[in-house]
Phi, psi and omega in degrees: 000131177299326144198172179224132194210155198194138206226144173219097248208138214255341166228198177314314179268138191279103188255004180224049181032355156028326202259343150280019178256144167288301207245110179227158200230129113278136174256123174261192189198137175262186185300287184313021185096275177010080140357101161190215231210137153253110218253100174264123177251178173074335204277171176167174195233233173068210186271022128209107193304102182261154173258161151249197202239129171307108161294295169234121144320326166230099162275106174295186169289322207269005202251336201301257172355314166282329176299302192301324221291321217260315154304320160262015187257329150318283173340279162351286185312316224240330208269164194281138169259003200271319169240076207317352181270345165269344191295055195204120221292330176303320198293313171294313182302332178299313170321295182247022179051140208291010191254309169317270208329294197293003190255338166275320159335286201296339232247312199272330160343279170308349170269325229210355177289030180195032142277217192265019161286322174312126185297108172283141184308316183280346146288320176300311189276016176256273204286007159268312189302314186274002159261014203283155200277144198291159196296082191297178175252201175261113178240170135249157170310102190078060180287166190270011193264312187273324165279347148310336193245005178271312209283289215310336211201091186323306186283359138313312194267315147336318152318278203308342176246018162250320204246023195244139173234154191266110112021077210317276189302110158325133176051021167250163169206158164240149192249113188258125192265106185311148166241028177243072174279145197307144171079317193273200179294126159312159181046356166319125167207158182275168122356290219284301183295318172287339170308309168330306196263336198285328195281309172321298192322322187281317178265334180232021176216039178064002174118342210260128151252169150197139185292140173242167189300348212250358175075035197223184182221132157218132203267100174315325218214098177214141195290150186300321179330330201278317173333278170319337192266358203241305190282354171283304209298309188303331171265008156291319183294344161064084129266339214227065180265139178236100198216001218274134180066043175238160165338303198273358173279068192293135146261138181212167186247170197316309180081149182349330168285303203256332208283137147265043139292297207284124165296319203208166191269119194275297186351281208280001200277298200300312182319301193318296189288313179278005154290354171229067156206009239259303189328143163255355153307310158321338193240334170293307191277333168286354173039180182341121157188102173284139204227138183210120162254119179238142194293337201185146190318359206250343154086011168318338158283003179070033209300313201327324217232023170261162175299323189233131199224102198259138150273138183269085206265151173257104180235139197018056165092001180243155179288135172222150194230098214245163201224146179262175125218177198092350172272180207213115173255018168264183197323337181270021178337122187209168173237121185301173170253143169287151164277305186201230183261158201275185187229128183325136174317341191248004177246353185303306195290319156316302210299305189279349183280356177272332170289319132011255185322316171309330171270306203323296184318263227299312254261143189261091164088194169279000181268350160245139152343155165270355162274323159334298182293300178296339190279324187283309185262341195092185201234040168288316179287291202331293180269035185238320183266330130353247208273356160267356161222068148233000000 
């Protein structure tokens, strides 16, 4: 394979796109309980935008290494070499359709499952061991120390309720720590800061960072007691943006300042719009809405699959920006629709406040979403209000 790349995601909501990926795992329970892998193939983004297709529902664990070996070896076989812009496992499953496809999977399977592929138990339990969960303590759920400091002090409870996720384990929480500050880079961070949050990762989270695909940072597992003292130390660090699944929690790829890819520039795109967007009142009543800018076709910002999703284009040297909506990379995974004709590096940040505004109007109350609203009505009004005042 010219590359590959597999994703993976441990509950329903989908938090590692999966369904864009040549290889996406959900991990599931059969009737019996049973641990195993719901086998997604095909999917993938660039300059053709796939959703993929479920293959098996169910891989047990012990089964999972010999099913991908038999999944790239199809590939292998089969897939074009004629051309490196087809050299992709999506091109094949299109080609040769996903009921073919699974019947040479499964057809190569049966040769090669019960060899030396088979997941040995004493690896498996070594690598549970060096995963094993850190030592909590006995908490309780909601200390008053913390829900004292939700009421006392707004801007902590704005955090908490855009950037705090709930915690398998009473009194713990995880914390996603925004890299989106109004105006700045997306995914941006110094030195300095990551020296910062690795020393926080030590004192309130067992050691553990982790990066998510969203250009974002999370401390898994800190306690609520802990909370107010963790959120002070990120804003001295101008860490404590409480903006994560709001309008400006932008995702973009470097774009036209680093890339010699990119037609065009994501960087200041992303920056424009969330400064006009900076209230934060503002962005709490526009509710979920994820915004992805890629520089260039090949789409590193995940532009396909954003709610609102811009591409950067060149046409005789000048920058154009042209925009979807409606996509999705989590369980409900869609490719977004182009709207029209693309739009000038100084009219894009209108453009999307007109779309904005356009869900604002239409949308039948605060309780639906702006993907809700584009999945309901289509993306008619949307480009009816558009481009009759662009």
């Amino acid at each position: 394979p010219r590359k590959f790349k597999i994703a993976i995601t441990g509950c329903a909501n989908d938090r590692a796109a999966i369904k864009v990926h040549d290889i996406g795992l959900v991990v599931v329970q059969n009737a019996a309980g049973e641990t195993g892998f719901e086998f997604w193939v095909g999917g993938g983004l660039g300059r053709t935008p796939v959703i993929g297709k479920c293959i098996n529902p169910f891989v047990a664990k012990r089964d999972l290494l010999s099913y991908s070996e038999a999944v790239l070896r199809v590939y292998n076989m089969l897939g074009r070499r004629d051309n490196m812009y087809k050299a992709r496992i999506k091109i094949l499953v299109n080609e040769t359709g996903v009921e073919e496809f699974t019947r040479l999977v499964n057809e190569e399977w049966a040769e090669i499952r019960e060899g030396y592929l088979e997941l040995p138990e004493e690896e498996v339990q070594r690598i549970r061991d060096f995963f094993a969960p850190p030592a909590y303590e006995s908490l309780e759920a909601d200390p008053p120390e913390f829900m004292e400091k939700l009421d006392a002090d707004p801007a902590f409870a704005d955090w908490a309720h855009a950037n705090l996720a709930p915690h398998k384990v009473s009194g713990y929480a995880i914390v996603n720590l925004s890299l989106k500050p109004i105006g700045g880079i997306p995914g941006d961070v110094t030195d300095s800061q990551m020296e910062a949050v690795a020393a926080l990762a030590d004192q309130f989270s067992f050691g553990e960072i982790r990066a998510t695909h969203e250009q974002n940072l999370t401390l898994p597992h800190v306690a609520q007691k802990d909370l107010y003292a963790l959120w002070e130390a990120l804003q001295a660090l101008e860490l404590a943006t409480p903006n994560v699944g709001l309008v400006s929690d932008i995702i973009a790829c470097p774009g036209l300042d680093y890339c010699a890819l990119a037609n065009a520039r994501s960087i200041p795109v992303a920056q424009m719009i969330s400064e006009r967007f900076a209230d934060l009142k503002r962005q709490h009543d526009v509710g979920p809405l994820k915004i992805k800018i890629s520089g260039c076709i090949n789409a590193c910002g995940h532009h396909h699959v954003g709610h609102i999703g811009i591409l950067g284009v060149d046409k005789k040297g000048t920058e154009f920006y042209q925009i979807t909506l409606g996509g999705s990379a989590e369980e409900d995974a869609a490719v977004g629709q182009i709207l029209g004709p693309a739009f000038g590096y100084d009219e894009v940040t209108d453009a999307v406040e007109n779309i904005v505004n356009t869900y604002l109007k239409l949308r039948e109350g605060p309780g639906e979403t702006f993907l809700q609203m584009v999945r309901r009505t289509g993306v008619t009004p949307f480009k009816e209000a558009l481009y009759e005042t662009a």
